[in-house]
C-alpha positions, 0 to 999 in steps of 0.5 A: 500500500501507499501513504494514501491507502491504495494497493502498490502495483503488483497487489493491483494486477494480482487483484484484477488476476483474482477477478479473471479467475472467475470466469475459468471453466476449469473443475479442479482450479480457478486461475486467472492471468494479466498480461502488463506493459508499462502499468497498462493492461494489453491482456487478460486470461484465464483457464479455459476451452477455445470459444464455444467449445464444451468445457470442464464445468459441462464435464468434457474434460476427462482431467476434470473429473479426476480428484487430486490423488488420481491426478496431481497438480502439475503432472501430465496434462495430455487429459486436459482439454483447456488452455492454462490462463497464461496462454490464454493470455498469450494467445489475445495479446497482440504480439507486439506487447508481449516482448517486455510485458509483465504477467501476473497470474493467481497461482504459479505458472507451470513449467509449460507455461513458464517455457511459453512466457519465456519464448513469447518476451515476458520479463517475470510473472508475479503470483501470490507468495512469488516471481517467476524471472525470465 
């Protein structure tokens, strides 16, 4: 917080983060990504299906419906049919604000996602309780 009360920047986009995860289609966890250049949003994500594509609340994902000791978090995702918040973020950004951005997401990004952040020009990304650097 500032002197005035106000959240610093990086408490400010992880908020906006918190608020995108809501709309994720995802059973097993809600995550939500902001893609920053210079303090301005240039995208958001969150975790999902392509448009108009069934999705893991309507039970079509076959990873969704596994519980976290049939399948642990971070392992093997070829049962997943949605695109990890991050990506998704990637995927509406135009591709020339994402060289030198900053992402801030809900949960750490995976090791996919981080080789995706990397290759696309991310600078770091912000979760609670860390900083991913590139």
């Amino acid at each position: 917080m500032d002197q005035y009360g106000r959240p610093d920047w990086d408490e400010y986009f992880l908020d906006i983060a918190a608020s995108v995860a809501k709309r994720a289609d995802c059973r097993r966890r809600q995550v939500g990504a902001v893609l920053v250049r210079d303090n301005r949003i240039v995208s958001t994500g969150y975790n999902g299906t392509a448009p108009g594509a069934p999705g893991c609340l309507s039970g079509a994902c076959p990873r969704g419906l596994l519980n976290l000791d049939e399948q642990p978090p971070n392992v093997g995702y070829a049962n997943c049919i949605s695109f990890h918040a991050e990506r998704n973020a990637i995927i509406w950004c135009p591709p020339e604000l994402r060289e030198g951005s900053v992402m801030y997401v809900t949960h750490e990004p995976c090791p996919d996602c981080q080789i995706l952040l990397a290759a696309v020009g991310v600078v770091n990304a912000f979760y609670p309780g860390g900083v991913w650097y590139n």
